[in-house]
Residue, then its C-alpha position, 0 to 999 in steps of 0.5 A: x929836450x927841455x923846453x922853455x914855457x911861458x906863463x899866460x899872463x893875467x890879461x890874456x884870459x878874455x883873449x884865450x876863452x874867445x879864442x877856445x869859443x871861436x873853435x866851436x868848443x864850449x867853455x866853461x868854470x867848474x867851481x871857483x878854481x878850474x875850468x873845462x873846455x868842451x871839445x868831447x861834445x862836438x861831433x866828430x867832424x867838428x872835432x877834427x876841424x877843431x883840434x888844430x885851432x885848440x893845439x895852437x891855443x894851447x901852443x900860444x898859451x902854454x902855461x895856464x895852471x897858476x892861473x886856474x882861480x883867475x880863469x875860472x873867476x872871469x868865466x864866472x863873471x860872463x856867466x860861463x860856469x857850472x856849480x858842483x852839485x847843480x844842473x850842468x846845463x844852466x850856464x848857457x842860458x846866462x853867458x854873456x855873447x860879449x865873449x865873442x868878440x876878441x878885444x884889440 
């Protein structure tokens, strides 16, 4: 079956990293140019009530992987992003909670 697939555009980022936050599921950049979102780290009920919510992102998106170096530059600039090599755990104290409002 073949599918047409839609490119996320450029001006969807803020949208789709606020719409993965509000799941429960951590996001974050690793590096300059590719990103993870946490969904392993919550607990198991948390996951469940997550995965339809992450299923319809991922629908809603659908192609993002020629936006990698953009994705992972706006999480960077809201402070959202781990260095290779560095402590994982340091981006949370710096992201921005601006994230957490979607933008109309």
């Amino acid at each position: 079956m073949n599918q047409d697939i839609r490119l996320m555009l450029e001006t969807e980022i803020p949208d789709f990293v606020i719409d993965v936050v509000t799941t429960g599921c951590d996001i974050c950049a690793i590096g300059d140019d590719s990103y993870v979102i946490g969904d392993a780290d919550l607990p198991d009920e948390e996951y469940e009530a997550a995965v339809p919510h992450l299923v319809h992102i991922d629908q809603t998106y659908d192609d993002r992987d020629p936006l990698l170096r953009e994705i992972a530059a706006y999480l960077r600039s809201i402070g959202r992003y781990v260095d290779p090599g560095l402590n994982p755990q340091h981006w949370r104290t710096k992201a921005s909670t601006s994230v957490r409002t979607k933008r109309e």
